[in-house]
N, C-alpha and C positions, 0 to 999 in steps of 0.2 A: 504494500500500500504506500504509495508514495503521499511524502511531506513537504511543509514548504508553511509562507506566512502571509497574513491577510495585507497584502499593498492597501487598497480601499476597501466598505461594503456601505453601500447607501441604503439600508432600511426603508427608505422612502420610494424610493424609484425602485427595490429588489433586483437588486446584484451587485455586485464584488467584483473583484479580480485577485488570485495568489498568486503568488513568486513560488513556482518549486522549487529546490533544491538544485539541481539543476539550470536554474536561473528561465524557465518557460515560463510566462506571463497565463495563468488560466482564467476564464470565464467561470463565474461563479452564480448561478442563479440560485434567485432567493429559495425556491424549492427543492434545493440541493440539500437545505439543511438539515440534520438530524437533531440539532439542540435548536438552546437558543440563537438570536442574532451573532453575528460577529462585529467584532472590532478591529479597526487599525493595528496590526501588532500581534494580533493570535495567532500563535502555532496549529497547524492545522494536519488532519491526516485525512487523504480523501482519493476517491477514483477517480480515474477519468476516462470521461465517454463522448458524447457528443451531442451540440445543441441542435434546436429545430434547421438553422441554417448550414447545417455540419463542421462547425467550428469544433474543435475541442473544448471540453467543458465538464467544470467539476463535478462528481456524483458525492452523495454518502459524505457530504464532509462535516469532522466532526473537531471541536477544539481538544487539543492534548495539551496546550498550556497558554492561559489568561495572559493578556496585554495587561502590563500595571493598571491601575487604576485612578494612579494617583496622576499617571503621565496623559493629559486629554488627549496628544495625538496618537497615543499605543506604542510609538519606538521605543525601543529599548537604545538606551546610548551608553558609549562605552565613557567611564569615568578620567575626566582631564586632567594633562598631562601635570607632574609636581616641577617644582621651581626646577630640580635639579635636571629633570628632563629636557625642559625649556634651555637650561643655562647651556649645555653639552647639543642642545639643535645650533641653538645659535654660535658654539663654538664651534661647532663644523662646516658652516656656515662663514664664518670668519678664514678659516686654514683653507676652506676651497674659494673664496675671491684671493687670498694671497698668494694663491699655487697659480692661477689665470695669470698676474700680471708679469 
């Protein structure tokens, strides 16, 4: 069963689109779903079959793990970088302009 994560789902208009793993952009109709809605950011597991226009599109899909809640757009972000990380960019940074001239 392939995975992947909720790019959009509009509740309103019913349907979505997921990023597999693989990096495939899928169709998601609202009747796809097996739970509740989705969100921005859920991990998702689902099949894939085909819509009324023979597009590829998601079956059975179901969340295997919640988008925070506390984040309203659902990404998950990787936590930024510390001083010393920053200090050793921009020192390398400095040692490749002075290697150019």
């Amino acid at each position: 069963m392939p995975s992947g994560h909720v790019k959009v789902f509009h509740p309103d208009r019913s349907f979505g689109f997921i990023i597999a793993e693989d990096g495939q952009q899928v169709y998601v109709p609202a009747s796809a779903l097996t739970g509740d809605t989705l969100r921005s950011g859920d991990e998702v597991e689902f099949e894939i079959g085909e819509s009324d226009d023979g597009r590829p599109a998601a079956t059975e899909v179901s969340v295997t793990k919640a988008a925070p809640s506390h984040n309203p757009v659902g990404r998950t972000m990787a936590a930024p970088p510390s001083w010393d990380e920053l200090e050793e960019r921009e020192r390398q940074r400095r040692m490749a302009r002075r290697r150019r001239r």
